[in-house]
N, C-alpha and C positions, 0 to 999 in steps of 0.2 A: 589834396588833389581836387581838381574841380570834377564838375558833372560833364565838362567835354572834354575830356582827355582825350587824344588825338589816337592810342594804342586800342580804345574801348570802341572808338566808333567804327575805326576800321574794322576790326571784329565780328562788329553786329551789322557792317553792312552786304546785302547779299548779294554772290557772286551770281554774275553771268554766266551764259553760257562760255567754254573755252574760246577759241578762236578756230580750233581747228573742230569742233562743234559747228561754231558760225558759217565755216567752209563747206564742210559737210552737207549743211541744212541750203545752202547757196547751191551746190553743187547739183543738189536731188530736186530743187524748184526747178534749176537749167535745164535738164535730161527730160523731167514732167513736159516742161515748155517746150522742150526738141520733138516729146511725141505728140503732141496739138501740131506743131509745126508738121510735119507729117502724115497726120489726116488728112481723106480727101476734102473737099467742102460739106457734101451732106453728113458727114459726118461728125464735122466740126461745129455746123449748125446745132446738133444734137446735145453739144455739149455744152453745159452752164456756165458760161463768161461772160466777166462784165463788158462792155462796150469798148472800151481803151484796151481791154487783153485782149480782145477779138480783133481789130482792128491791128497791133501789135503781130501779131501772128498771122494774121493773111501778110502784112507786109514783109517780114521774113519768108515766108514762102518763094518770095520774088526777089529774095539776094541770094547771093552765092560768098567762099568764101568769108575774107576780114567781116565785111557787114552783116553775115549771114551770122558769124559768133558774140559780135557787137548786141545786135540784136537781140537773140538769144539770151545775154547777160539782161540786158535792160526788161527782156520776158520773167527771166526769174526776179528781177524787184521787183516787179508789179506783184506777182504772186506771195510776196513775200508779206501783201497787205490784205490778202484774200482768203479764207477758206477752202483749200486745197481738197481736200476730204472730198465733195460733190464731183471735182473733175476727175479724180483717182478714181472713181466708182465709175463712170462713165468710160474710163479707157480700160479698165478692168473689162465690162462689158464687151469692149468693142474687140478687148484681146480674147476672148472667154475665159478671162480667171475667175469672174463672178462664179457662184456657185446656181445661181439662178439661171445664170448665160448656159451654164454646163447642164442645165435637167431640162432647159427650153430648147437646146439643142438636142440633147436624146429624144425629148417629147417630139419634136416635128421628124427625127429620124424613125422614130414607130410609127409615126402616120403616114411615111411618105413606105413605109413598109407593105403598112393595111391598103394602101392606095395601090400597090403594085399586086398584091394579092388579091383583093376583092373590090372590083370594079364600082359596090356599090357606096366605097365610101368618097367617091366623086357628087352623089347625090347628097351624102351629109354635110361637107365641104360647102356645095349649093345654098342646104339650109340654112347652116351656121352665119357662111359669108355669101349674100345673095351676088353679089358683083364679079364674083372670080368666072374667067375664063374656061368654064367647062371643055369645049370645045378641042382649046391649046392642050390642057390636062390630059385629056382623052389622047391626043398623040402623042405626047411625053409619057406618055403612062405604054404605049402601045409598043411603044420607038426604043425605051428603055428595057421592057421587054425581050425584045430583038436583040438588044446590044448584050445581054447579060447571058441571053442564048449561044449567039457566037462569039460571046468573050470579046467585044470591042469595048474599048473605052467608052466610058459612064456618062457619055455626056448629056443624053435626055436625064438618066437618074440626078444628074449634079443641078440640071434645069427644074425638074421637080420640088427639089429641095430649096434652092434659090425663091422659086412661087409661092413656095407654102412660107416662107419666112416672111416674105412680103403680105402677103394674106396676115400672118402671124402678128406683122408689127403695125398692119391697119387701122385704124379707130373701129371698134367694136361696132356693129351695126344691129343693137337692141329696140 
């Protein structure tokens, strides 16, 4: 026998993944790509794409239908040459499955608490972030009040919450 016997090298060469592996791993780039395709814009901004998958995904946006799945497909090869990991994180975030997303959200749900409770923490808000809208606050904060007295819908409380996330995700002003 020689050194390449045809039964020895197929042996030692190594399999791939299956096919229906291959499928699979196609399948879950597509669905990844469907929820980019589905974000608003500022929120699509946010997330780490290259130029070509950006561009790729605003223009699905704008089909419908056959081209809208066409596309889709051609969305999942481009990912399929990308590090997927960073945008998974970032749709994590934007669904709150992070665990971060999840104690950032309790965290501003205790302040928007203290804020309804003691008037004075509109003046620490002031300090922390000089730019915020005091004013606005001061009747969301009044108006919410009210609503929670007569049992109407939350909606200064929900506006509260909405400001302080924004304030939240501001550039730090040190």
């Amino acid at each position: 026998m020689t050194d390449h016997d045809p039964i020895e090298t197929e042996d030692e060469l190594p399999e791939g993944p299956s096919k229906t592996r291959r499928k699979k791993d196609s399948n879950a780039l597509q669905h990844l790509g469907a929820e980019l395709v589905d974000l608003s814009a500022d929120r699509l901004k946010k997330v780490p794409l290259p130029d070509n998958l950006r561009d790729a995904v605003r223009a699905c946006q704008r089909f419908k239908m056959e081209a809208r799945r066409r596309q889709l497909q051609y969305i999942g090869k481009l990912m399929r040459t990308i590090d997927v990991e960073p945008i998974q994180a970032m749709l994590d975030v934007f669904n709150g499955v992070s665990a971060e997303e999840i104690a950032r959200q309790h965290r501003l749900e205790r302040q928007r608490e203290r804020l309804l409770e003691d008037e004075g923490m509109l003046f620490e808000l002031a300090e922390r972030h000089p730019g915020v809208d005091l004013q606005r606050l001061r009747v969301l904060r009044r108006n919410a009040l009210k609503e929670r007295e007569a049992q109407k819908p939350p909606r200064a409380y929900r506006e509260i919450f909405r400001i302080l996330r924004e304030i939240d995700e501001s550039p730090k002003n040190d």
